[in-house]
N, C-alpha and C positions, 0 to 999 in steps of 0.2 A: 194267966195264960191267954184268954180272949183279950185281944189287940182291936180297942175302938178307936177305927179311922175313916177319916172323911171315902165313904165310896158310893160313887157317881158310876150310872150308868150313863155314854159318851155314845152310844150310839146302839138304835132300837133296830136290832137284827133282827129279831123274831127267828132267830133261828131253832132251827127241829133239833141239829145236833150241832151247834155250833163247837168247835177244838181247834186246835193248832196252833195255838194264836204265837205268831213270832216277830222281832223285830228288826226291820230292814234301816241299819244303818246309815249304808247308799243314799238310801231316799226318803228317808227319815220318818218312814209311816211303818203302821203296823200290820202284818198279813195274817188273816185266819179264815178258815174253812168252815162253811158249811154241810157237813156230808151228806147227808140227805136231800139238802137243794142242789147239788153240784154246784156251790157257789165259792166262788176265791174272793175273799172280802179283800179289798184294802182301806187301812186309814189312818187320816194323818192329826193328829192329837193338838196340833196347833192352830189350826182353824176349820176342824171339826169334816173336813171333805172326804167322801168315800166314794165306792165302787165297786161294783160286783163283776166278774167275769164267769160267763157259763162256759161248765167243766165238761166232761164230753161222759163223764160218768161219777158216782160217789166219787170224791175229794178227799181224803184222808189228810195231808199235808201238803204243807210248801214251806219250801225255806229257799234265802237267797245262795244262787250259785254263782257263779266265775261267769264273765263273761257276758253281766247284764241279764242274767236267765233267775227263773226260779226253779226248782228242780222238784216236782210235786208227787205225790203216791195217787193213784185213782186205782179203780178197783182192781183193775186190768195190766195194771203194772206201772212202772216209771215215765211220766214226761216231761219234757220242759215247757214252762211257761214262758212267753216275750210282751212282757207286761206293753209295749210299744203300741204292741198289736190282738192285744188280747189270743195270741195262737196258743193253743196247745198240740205238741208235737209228742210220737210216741218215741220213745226211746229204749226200753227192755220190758220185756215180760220177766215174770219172777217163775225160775226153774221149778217145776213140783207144786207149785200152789192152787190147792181146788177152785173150781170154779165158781163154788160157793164160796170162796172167801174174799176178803176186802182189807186195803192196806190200812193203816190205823197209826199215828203218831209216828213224830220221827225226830231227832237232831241232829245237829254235828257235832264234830268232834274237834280238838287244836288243826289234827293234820287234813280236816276239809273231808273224812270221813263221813259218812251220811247213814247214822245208822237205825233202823225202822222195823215195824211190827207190820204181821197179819194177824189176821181173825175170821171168826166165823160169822158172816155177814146176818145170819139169824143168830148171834151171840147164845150158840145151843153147844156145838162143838168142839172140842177141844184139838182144833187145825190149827190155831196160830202160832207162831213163832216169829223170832226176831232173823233180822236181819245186815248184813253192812255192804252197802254201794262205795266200792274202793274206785277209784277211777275209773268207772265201767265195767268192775267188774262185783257181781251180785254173789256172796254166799252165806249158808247161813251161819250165825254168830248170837251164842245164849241161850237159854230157856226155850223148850217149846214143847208142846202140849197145852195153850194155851187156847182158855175159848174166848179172851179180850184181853189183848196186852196193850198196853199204853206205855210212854216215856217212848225210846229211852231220853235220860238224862243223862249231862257230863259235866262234870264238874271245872272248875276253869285249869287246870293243870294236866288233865287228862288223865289223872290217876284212878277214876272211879266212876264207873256208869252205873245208872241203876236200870234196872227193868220192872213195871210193875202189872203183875196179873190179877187183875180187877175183880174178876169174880172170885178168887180166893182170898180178895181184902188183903194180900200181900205184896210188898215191894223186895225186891231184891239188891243186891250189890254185887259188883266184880268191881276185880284189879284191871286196870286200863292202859296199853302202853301203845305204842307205835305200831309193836311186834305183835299185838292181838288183846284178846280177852279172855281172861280164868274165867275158872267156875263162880257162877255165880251164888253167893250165901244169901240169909235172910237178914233182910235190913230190917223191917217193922211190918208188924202183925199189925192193920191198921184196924183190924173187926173188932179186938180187944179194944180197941180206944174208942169206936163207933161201930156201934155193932149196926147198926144199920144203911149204913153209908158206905159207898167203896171208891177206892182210892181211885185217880183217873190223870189225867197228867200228871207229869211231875218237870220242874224245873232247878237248878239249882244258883245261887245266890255267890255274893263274892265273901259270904264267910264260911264257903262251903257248908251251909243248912239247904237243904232238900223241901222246897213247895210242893204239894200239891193240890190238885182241888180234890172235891169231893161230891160225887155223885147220888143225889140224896139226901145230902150232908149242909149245904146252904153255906161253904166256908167252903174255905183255905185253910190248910193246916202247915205247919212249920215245922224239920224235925233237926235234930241236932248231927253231926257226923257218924253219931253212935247211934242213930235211931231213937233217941229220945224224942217226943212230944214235945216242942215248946211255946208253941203260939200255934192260937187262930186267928181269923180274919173273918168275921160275919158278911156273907153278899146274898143282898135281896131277890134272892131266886134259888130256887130247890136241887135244879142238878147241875151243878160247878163242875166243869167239863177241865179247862186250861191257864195255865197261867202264864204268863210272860213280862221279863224287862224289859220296857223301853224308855224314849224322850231320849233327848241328847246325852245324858249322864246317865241313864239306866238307872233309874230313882222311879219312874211309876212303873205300877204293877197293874198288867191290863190281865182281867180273866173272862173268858168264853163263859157260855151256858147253852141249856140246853131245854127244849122244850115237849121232845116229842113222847115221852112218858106220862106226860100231865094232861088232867081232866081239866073239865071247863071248871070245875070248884076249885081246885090247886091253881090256876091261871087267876083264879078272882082274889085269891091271897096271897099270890105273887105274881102281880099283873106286870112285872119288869122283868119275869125269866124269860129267857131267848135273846137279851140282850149284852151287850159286851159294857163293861164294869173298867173300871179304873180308883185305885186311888197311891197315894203317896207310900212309896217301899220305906219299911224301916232300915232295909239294908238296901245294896245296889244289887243289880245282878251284872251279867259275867255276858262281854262281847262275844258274838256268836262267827267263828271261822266261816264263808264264804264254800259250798258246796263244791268238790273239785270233780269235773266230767267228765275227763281222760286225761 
């Protein structure tokens, strides 16, 4: 079940709570966030060049949208990024969302869907819920009661999203179509499998298997369409925040970390957490639809 493969840490973020980590086709680098620094990383895996742009508050996401933008969650609600010029512009506030809370993970979907979590920015509360950005228009969509949700994820057909509520060590599943989203059911009880670990991104693969990292946990974990268990992946750092495909053929697997729960003794036995990780996917993963704005 434990998968030993070459993994390289490619670039020393030192991040507090590094996530999001996604890949820009376009421009053939990889984008992930730091939430805690309001930092929008970029980087590009072919000779090693980064960059950071300061976010005007917490950073939850960014992914590529239409039109050369990135379309990013910050605490405060939706902007767009203009990578050109490092701007970030407001675009919506999110109807109903406490002041205390903060946007948290997001993907797309085939149809250019955008669909994204809150939470309770002191991870106390059970405020967050998911959400889907249709062409500008914002409502809510899945689970909620949530005091940290991650994902979602979509699978490359668009038949199945998952959602995953972190502090309950469970991930969820809906049916997925054009026309909306079912109810969502239980995919995997992941505290049964790691009881001390909890689930935190999630991505999915082109044989339809389900990534996640794991927070706690020092790995990636791999599950089957049924929610089976099938593979880990060992990464030299303690809280495995996100994972994502990229490189030209979506064959490496890059995954965030995170630092801001660890002492200066956990930092001395894993003096590589907060850095972003790479190594060779045993499957490919699945091109990501381009965010659509209106």
């Amino acid at each position: 079940m434990e998968m030993t493969l070459p993994v390289e840490a490619v670039l020393a973020a030192d991040s507090l709570l590094g996530e999001g980590a996604v890949w820009d086709a376009g421009r053939r680098i990889l984008w992930f966030v730091d939430i805690k620094r309001h930092r929008l990383w970029h980087f590009d895996p072919t000779n090693g060049s980064n960059g950071v742009a300061e976010a005007p508050d917490q950073i939850g996401w960014a992914v590529p949208a239409e039109g050369g933008l990135l379309l990013c969650g910050l605490k405060d609600g939706l902007y767009t990024f203009a990578p050109e010029t490092d701007t970030f512009t407001k675009l919506a506030s999110i109807p109903g969302e406490p002041a205390t809370n903060r946007l948290n993970d997001a993907c797309t979907d085939p149809w250019g869907r955008v669909w994204f979590g809150s939470m309770d920015d002191g991870e106390r509360e059970g405020s967050g819920r998911f959400y889907v950005f249709d062409r500008g228009t914002i409502r809510a969509a899945g689970p909620s009661g949530i005091t940290i949700t991650n994902g979602p994820a979509v699978n490359a057909a668009g038949s199945r999203i998952y959602f995953t509520d972190t502090g309950a060590q469970k991930i969820f599943v809906a049916d997925l179509s054009e026309a909306g989203v079912d109810e969502a059911r239980l995919f995997a009880d992941t505290g049964a499998l790691f009881p001390h670990a909890y689930p935190d991104g999630p991505v999915v693969d082109a044989e339809d298997h389900l990534w996640t990292g794991l927070y706690f946990g020092s790995c990636v974990a791999r599950f089957s369409p049924d929610g089976a268990l099938v593979a880990t992946v060992s990464i030299p750092a303690r809280d495995v925040t996100k994972m994502a495909f990229g490189g030209p053929d979506l064959s490496t697997a890059f995954v965030t970390t995170a630092i801001k729960n660890m002492s200066g003794a956990d930092m001395a036995q894993l003096p590589l957490s907060g850095s972003l990780f790479a190594f060779p996917a045993p499957v490919a993963g699945v091109a990501q639809t381009l965010a659509k704005l209106g």
